[in-house]
DOFIKE-24793 format. One line per field, with one value per residue (C-alpha): x, y, z; residue number from 1; residue in one letter. Coordinates in nm, 3 decimals, padded with zeros to 5 digits. Layout:
BEGIN
px c(X:...)
py c(Y:...)
pz c(Z:...)
i c(NUM:...)
aa c(A:...)
***
This chain:
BEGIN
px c(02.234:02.581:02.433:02.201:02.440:02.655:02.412:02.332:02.684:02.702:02.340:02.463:02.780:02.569:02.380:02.611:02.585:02.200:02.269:02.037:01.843:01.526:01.685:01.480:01.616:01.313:01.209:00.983:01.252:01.132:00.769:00.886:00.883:00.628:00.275:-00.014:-00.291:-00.464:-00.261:-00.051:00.360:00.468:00.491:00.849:00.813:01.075:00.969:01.121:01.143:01.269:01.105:01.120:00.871:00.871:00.530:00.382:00.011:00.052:00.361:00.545:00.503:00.144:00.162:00.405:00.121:-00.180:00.035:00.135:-00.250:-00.220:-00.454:-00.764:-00.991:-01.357:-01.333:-01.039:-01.054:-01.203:-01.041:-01.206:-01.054:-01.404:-01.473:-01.590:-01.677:-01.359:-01.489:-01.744:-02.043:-02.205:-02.257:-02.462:-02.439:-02.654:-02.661:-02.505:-02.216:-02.053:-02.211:-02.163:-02.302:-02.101:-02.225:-02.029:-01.896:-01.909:-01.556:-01.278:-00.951:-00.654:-00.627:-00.978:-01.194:-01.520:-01.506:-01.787:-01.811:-01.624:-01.329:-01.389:-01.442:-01.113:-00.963:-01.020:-01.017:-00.654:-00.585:-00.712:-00.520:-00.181:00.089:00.175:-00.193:-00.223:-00.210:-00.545:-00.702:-00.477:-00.742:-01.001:-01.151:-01.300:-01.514:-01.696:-01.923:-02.090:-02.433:-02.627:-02.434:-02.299:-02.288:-02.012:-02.102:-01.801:-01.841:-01.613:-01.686:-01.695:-01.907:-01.672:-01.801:-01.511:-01.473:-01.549:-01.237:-01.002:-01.082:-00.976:-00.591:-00.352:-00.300:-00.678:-00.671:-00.851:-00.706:-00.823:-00.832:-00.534:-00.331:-00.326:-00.261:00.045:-00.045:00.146:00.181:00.008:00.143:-00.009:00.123:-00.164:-00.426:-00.540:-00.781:-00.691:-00.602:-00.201:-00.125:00.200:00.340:00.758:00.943:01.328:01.474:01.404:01.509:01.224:00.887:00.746:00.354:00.088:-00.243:-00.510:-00.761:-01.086:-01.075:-01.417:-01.353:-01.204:-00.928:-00.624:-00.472:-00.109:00.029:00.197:00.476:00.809:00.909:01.238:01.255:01.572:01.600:01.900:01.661:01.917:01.885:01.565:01.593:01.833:01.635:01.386:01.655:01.756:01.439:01.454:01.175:00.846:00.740:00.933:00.783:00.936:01.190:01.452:01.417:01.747:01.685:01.438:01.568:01.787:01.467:01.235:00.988:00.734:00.766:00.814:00.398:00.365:00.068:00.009:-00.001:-00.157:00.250:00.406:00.761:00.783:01.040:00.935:01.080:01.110:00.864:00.994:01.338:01.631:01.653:01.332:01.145:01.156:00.889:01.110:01.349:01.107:00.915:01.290:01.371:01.024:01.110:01.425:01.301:01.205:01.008:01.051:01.432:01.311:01.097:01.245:01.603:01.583:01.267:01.329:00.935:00.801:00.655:00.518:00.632:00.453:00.128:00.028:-00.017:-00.259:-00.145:-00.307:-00.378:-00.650:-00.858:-01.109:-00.832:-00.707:-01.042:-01.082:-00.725:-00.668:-00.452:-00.285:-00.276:-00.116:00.231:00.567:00.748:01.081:01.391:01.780:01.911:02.257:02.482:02.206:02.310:02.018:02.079:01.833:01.823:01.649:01.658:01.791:01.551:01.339:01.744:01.583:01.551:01.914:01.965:01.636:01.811:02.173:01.965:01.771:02.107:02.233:01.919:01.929:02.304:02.205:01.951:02.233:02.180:02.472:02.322:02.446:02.313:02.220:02.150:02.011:01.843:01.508:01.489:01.700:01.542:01.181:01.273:01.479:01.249:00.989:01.217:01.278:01.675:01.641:01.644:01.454:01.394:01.289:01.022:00.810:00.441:00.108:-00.123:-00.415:-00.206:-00.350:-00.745:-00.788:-00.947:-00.746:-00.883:-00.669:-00.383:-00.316:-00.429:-00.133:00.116:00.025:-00.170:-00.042:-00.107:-00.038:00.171:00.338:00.442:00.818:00.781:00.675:00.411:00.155:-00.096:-00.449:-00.567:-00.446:-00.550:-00.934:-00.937:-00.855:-01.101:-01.361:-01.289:-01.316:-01.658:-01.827:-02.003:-02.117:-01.820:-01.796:-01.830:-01.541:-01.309:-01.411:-01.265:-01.021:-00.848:-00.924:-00.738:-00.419:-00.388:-00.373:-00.118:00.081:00.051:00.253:00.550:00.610:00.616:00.780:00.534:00.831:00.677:00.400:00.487:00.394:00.440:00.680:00.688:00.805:00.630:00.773:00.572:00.475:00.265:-00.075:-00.302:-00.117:-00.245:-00.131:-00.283:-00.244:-00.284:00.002:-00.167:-00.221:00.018:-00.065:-00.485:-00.633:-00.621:-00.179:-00.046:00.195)
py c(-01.107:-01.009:-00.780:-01.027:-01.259:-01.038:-00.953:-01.331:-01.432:-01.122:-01.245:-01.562:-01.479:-01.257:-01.555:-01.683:-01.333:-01.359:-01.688:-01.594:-01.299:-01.368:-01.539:-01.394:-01.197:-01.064:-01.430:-01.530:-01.744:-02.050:-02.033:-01.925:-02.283:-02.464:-02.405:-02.584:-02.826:-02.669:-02.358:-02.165:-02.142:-01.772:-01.563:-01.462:-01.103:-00.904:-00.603:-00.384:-00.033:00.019:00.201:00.600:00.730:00.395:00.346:00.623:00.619:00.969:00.849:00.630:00.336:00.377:00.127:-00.113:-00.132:-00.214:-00.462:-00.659:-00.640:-00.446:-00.124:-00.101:00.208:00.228:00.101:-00.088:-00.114:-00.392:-00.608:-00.326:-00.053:-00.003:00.130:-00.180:-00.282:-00.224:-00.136:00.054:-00.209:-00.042:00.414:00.640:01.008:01.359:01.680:01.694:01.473:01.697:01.424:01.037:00.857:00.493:00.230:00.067:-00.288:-00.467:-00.484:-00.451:-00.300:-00.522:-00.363:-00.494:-00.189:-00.214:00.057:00.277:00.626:00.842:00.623:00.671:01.056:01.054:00.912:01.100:01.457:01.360:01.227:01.571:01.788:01.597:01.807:01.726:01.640:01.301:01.329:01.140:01.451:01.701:01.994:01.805:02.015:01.707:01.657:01.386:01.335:01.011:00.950:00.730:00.416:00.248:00.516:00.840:01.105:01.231:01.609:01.759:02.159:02.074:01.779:01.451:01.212:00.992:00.990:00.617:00.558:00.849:00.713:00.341:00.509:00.358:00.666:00.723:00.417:00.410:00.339:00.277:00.617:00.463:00.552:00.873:00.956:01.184:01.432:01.489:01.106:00.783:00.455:00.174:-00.101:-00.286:-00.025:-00.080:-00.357:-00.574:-00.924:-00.895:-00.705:-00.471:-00.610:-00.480:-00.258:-00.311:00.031:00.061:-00.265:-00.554:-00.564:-00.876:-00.921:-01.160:-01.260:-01.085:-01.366:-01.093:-00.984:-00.907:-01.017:-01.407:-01.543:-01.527:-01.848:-01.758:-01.759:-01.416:-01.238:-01.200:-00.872:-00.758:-00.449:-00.479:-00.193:-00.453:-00.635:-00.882:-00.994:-00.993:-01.255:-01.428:-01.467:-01.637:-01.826:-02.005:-02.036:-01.776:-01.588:-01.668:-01.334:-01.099:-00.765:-00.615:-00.876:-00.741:-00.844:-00.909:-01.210:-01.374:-01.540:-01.719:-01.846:-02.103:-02.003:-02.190:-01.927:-01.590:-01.438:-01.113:-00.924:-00.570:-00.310:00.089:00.192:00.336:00.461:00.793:01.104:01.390:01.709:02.021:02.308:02.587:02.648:02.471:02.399:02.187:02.526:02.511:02.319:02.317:02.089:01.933:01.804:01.739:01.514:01.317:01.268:01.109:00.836:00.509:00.337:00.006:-00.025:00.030:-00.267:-00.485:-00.469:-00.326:-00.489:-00.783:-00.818:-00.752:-00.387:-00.279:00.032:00.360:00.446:00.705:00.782:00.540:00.183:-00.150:-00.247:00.023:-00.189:00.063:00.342:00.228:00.238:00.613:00.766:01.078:01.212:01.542:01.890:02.146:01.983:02.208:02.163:01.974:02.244:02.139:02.078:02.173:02.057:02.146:02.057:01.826:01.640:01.350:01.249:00.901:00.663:00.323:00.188:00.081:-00.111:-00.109:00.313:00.400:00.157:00.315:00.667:00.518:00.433:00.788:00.935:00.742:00.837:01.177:01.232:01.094:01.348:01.632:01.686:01.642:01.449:01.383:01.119:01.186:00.851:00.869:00.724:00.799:00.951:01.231:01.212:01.315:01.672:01.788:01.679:01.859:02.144:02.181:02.130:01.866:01.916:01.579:01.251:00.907:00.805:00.530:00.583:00.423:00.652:00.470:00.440:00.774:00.739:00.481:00.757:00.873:01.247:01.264:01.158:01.406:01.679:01.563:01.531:01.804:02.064:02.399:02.326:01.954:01.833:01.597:01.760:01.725:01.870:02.190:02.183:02.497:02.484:02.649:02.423:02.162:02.277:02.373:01.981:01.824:01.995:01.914:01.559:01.583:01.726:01.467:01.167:00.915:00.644:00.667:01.029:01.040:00.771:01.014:01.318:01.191:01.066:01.425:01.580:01.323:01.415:01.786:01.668:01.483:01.794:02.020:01.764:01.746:01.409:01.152:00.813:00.565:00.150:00.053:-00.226:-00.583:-00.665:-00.945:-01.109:-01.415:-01.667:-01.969:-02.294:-02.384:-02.026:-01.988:-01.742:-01.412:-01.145:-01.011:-00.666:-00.427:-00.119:-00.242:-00.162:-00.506:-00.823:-01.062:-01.136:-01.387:-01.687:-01.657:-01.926:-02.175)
pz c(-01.487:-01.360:-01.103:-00.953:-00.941:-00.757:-00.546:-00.473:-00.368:-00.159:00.019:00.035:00.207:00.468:00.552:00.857:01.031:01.057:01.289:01.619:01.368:01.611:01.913:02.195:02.499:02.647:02.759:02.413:02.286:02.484:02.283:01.943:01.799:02.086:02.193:02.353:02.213:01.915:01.920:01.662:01.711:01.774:01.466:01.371:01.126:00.960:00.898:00.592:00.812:01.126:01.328:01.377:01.683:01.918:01.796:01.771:01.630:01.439:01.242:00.968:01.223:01.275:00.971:01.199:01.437:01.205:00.980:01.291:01.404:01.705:01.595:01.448:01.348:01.302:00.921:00.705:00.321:00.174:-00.131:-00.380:-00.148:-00.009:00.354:00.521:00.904:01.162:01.521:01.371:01.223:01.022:00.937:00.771:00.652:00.663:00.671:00.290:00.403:00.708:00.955:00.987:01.225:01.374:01.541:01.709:01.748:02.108:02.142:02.475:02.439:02.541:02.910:02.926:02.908:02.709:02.354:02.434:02.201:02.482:02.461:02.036:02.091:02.259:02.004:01.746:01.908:01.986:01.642:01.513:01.713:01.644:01.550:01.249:01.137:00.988:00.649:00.654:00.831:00.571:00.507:00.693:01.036:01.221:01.550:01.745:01.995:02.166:02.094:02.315:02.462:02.093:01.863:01.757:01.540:01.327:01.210:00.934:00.816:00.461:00.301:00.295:00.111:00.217:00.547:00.615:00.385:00.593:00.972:00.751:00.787:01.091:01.267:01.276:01.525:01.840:02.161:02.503:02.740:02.940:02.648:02.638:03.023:02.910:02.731:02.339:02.373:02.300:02.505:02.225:02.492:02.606:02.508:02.159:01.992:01.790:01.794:01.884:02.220:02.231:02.523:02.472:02.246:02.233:02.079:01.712:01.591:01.767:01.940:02.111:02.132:02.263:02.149:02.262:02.356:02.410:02.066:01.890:01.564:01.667:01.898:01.687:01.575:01.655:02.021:01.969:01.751:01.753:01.514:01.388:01.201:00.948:00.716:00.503:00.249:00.199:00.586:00.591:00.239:00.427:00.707:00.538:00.349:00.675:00.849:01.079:01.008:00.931:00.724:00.528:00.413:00.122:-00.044:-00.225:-00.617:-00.668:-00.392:-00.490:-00.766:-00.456:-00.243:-00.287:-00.498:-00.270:-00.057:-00.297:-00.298:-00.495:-00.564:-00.736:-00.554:-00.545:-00.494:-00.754:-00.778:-00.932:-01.045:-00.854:-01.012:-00.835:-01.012:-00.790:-00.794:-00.983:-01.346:-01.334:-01.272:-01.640:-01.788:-02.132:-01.931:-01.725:-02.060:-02.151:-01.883:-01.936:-02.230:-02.181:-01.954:-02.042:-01.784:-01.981:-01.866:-01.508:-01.495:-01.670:-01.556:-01.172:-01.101:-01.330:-01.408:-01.028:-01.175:-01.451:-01.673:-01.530:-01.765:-01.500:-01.172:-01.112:-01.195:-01.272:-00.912:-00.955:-01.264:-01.307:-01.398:-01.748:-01.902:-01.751:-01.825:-02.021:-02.206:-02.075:-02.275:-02.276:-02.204:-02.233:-02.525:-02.465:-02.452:-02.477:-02.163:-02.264:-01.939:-01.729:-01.377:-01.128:-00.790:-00.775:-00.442:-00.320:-00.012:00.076:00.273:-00.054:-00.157:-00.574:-00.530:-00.560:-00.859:-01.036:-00.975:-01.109:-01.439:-01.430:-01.430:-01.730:-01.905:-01.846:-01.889:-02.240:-02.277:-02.201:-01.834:-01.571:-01.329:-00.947:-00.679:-00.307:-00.167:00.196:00.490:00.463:00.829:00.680:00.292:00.344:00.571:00.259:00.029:00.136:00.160:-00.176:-00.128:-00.417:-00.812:-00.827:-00.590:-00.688:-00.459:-00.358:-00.268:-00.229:-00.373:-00.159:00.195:00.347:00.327:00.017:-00.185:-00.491:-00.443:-00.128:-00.267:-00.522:-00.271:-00.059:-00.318:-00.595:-00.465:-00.350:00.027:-00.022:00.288:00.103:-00.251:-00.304:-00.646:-00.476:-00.714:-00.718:-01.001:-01.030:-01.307:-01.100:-00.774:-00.933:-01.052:-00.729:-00.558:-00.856:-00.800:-00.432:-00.442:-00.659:-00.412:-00.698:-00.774:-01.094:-01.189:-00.897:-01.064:-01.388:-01.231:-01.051:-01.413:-01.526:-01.234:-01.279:-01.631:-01.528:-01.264:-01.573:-01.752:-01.580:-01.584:-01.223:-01.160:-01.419:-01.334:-01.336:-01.232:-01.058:-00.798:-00.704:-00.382:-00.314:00.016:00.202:00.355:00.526:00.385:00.763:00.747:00.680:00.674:00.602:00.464:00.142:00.125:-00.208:00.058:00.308:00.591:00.675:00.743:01.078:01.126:01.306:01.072:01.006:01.226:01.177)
i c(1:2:3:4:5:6:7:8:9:10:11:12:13:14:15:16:17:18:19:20:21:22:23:24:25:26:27:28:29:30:31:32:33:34:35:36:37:38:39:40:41:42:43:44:45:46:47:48:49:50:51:52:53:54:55:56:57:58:59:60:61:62:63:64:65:66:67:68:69:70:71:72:73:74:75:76:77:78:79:80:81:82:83:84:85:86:87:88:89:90:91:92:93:94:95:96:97:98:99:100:101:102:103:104:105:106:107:108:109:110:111:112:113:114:115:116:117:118:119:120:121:122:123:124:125:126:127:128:129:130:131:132:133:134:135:136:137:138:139:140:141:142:143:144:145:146:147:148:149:150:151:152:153:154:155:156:157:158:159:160:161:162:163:164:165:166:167:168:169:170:171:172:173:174:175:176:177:178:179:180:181:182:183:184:185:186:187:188:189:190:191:192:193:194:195:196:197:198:199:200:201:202:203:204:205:206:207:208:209:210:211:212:213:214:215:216:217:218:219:220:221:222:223:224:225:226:227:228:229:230:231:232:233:234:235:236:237:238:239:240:241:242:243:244:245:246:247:248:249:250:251:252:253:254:255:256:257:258:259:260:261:262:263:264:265:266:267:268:269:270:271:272:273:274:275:276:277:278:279:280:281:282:283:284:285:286:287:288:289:290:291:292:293:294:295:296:297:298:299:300:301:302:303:304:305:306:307:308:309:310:311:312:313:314:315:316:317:318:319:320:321:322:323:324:325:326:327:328:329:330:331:332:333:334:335:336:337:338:339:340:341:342:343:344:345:346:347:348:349:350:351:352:353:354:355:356:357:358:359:360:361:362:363:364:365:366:367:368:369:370:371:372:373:374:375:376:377:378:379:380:381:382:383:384:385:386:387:388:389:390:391:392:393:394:395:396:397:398:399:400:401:402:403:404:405:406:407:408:409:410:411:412:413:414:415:416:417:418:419:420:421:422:423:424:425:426:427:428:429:430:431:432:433:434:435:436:437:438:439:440:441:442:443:444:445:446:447:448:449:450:451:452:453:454:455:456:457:458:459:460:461:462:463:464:465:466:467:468:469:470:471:472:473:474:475:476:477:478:479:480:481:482:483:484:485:486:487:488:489:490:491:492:493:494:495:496:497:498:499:500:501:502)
aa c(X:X:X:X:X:X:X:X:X:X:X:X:X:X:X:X:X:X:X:X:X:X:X:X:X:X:X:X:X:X:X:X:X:X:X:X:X:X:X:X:X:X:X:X:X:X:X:X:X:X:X:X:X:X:X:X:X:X:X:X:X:X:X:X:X:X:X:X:X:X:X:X:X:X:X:X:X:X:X:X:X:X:X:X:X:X:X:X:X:X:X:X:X:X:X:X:X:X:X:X:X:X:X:X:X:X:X:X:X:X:X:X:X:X:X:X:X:X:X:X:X:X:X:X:X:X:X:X:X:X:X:X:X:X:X:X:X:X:X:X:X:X:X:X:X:X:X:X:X:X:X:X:X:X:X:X:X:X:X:X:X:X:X:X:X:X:X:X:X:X:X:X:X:X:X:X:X:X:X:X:X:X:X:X:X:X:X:X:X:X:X:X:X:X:X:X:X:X:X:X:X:X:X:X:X:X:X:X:X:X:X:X:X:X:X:X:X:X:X:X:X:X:X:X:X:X:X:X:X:X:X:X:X:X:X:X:X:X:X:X:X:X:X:X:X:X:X:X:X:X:X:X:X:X:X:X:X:X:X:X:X:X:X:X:X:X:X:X:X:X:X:X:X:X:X:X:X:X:X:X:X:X:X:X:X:X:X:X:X:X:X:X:X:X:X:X:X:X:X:X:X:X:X:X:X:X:X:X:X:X:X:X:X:X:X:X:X:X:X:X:X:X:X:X:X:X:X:X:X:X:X:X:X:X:X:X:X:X:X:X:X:X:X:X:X:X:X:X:X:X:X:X:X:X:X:X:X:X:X:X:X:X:X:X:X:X:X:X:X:X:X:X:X:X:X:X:X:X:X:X:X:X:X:X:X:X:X:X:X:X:X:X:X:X:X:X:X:X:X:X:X:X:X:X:X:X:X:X:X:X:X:X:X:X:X:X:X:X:X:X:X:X:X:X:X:X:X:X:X:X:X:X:X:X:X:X:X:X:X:X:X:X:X:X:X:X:X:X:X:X:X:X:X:X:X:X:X:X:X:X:X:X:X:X:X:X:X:X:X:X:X:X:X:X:X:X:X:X:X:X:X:X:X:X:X:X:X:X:X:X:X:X:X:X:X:X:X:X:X:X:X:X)
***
């Protein structure tokens, strides 16, 4: 209780600097609170992240542009984390799964040009050949061609049975041909599809946007939004506090308790936060000492006292917001036996941007020191966390993930993050039991024998000890009590649609 109330006063304190938070300059300031008859006011977001590649469609803020409804792709997950209708109405498969054929909607892009399959083809051949690959695409060889005047056919070497759920990812979005006049670049100003239009970007820290009255899927309610992108979770409460936002993604737990509950929402979520522990060099090369470290943790103490009941204790790597994983878990052999760690010296390095990480690594550390480790913290940015961490040039990191964000399949998930030529395995992880299940579970097309296998591949994941499953979140946002209509998605991909207005 001391802590939150420390971290209350110091909130409240901040609250005077946030005067004119999301006072316009570019001109918008005039419409934020006014609009015609029958219209929506502008939208006023803060956003948790600020952004990294000025909106670049292959990146981190790929996820800016779909939450704030600027981007679509053919498909978008559905409340069971389905594939479901996007610009593409409906699809079908052959030749074993390595071809899927879209139709597609009758839809314009926001410069006014109609979506016909050469502007899709387009697209996607640029998506593919991004450099880095999105991690949607990661191990996935994919091609298209038009077919006829409303259809795309998507070809991939090896059978996918989930590609509907991959081209569902943000930087699989499609964008008019206007946008990709340079070449290495996408311009998503004006060029993409759905129901908000880019119109300015103001460095890394706002974006303005209009409706886009031409949209296929509705005229949006709202006039337009007005983003901010504050990395300081405590502004962003404060925003809210005083009325200057609308939205706020991400609030900080240790503000809520300070806001009107009227307008705290949370909801779970597929993000977990984990202990990543590095299986190729260091001390945690040991599995004695990872199985030691495990051991020492107690998940409990992370959700009840940093997230103060908005998480839940980690029972795996796939948490509750996934209801058909509990009934399916199993339980991993073949498990290390837990060594002395006798001094052993670990860096555990996490990032700020997420402000409940370095507080969940400060508790880690006590832990662990308990356990006989000596433990040191590298807090950083997470611009300059995820290079290193990759690298290797960490004993351990704390780290937040959505294991549905890159395709909303499971199988893809641990392929990234625990497979020998995962792209994004910080625990440098290299496993041929593990590897041989991933691709088992990748191979099966029925549902349920997937969700089987899938369970069977996390528990050889949990097995090895590489990752320590830690909480899995709830999401907690704001929401003025003049909003309506947002959209409180478990995959965060989503945040603005047509019906939020206020």
């Amino acid at each position: 209780m001391r802590r939150l109330r420390r971290s209350l006063i110091a909130g409240l304190l901040l609250a005077p600097l946030l005067t004119g938070c999301f006072a316009s300059g570019d001109g918008n300031s005039s419409s934020a609170g006014s609009s015609g008859p029958g219209e929506g006011a502008r939208l006023r977001v803060a956003m948790a992240f600020p952004l990294r590649e000025n909106f670049s469609p292959y990146g981190e803020d790929a996820y800016h542009l779909s939450k704030l409804g600027v981007s679509e792709g053919l498909t978008r997950l559905d409340a069971n984390g389905l594939a479901a209708p996007a610009l593409a109405r409906s699809w079908n498969s052959g030749d074993g799964g390595r071809s899927w054929l879209f139709t597609l909607q009758d839809a314009k892009f926001q410069d006014g040009d109609e979506v016909t399959p050469d502007a899709v083809v387009t697209a996607l051949t640029r998506a593919a050949q991004a450099e880095p690959a999105p991690a949607a695409l990661s191990g996935v060889k994919l091609s298209a061609e038009a077919v006829g005047d409303h259809q795309v056919r998507v070809r991939t070497e090896a059978p996918d049975p989930v590609l509907p759920l991959r081209l569902s990812n943000p930087r699989l979005a499609v964008f008019s041909p206007k946008a990709y006049a340079k070449q290495g670049s996408v311009d998503p100003v004006g060029t993409a599809t759905g129901p908000f239009t880019l119109k300015k970007i103001t460095g890394e820290t706002a974006a303005s946007l209009d409706r886009f009255d031409g949209y296929w899927g509705g005229r949006p309610q709202a006039s337009g939004i007005d983003a901010k992108f504050i990395a300081d979770g405590t502004a962003r409460a404060n925003a809210l506090r005083t009325g200057q936002t609308d939205i706020a993604e991400s609030l900080p737990v240790a503000q809520i308790a300070s806001l009107d509950k009227e307008t705290v929402h949370e909801k779970p979520t597929a993000r977990n936060v984990v202990l990543n522990l590095n299986t190729k060099s260091g001390p945690f090369a040991d599995p004695g000492l990872r199985a030691a470290a495990r051991e020492a943790i107690d998940p409990a103490v992370l959700a009840k006292d940093v997230y103060e009941g908005y998480a839940e204790p980690g029972q795996g790597i796939y948490g509750p917001a996934l209801s058909w994983a509990a009934g399916k878990r199993v339980e991993p052999k073949g498990r290390a036996k837990a060594a002395d760690p006798d001094g052993a010296s670990v860096t555990i390095a996490t990032y700020s941007n997420r402000p409940e990480l370095p507080e969940v690594a400060q508790v880690l550390q006590q832990q662990l020191q308990k356990a006989g480790f000596t433990v040191k913290l590298e807090v950083r940015d997470l611009a300059r966390f995820d290079s290193d961490a990759l690298a290797g040039k960490f004993d351990a990191t704390v780290y937040s993930r959505s294991v549905l964000m890159d395709t909303g399949d499971p199988v893809t998930f641990l392929a990234s993050d625990y497979t020998c030529g995962g792209g994004n395995n910080q625990s440098q992880l290299c496993d041929k039991t593990v590897d041989e299940a991933v691709a088992k579970a990748a191979s099966v097309t029925d549902t349920a024998q997937r969700q089987d296998a899938v369970m069977a591949a996390e528990a050889a994941v949990l097995a090895t000890d590489a990752v320590v499953p830690l909480v899995h979140m709830k999401v907690a946002m704001g929401i003025g009590t003049s909003v309506e209509g947002t959209l409180m998605d478990p995959y965060e991909r989503l945040v603005v649609g047509t019906g939020t207005r206020r």
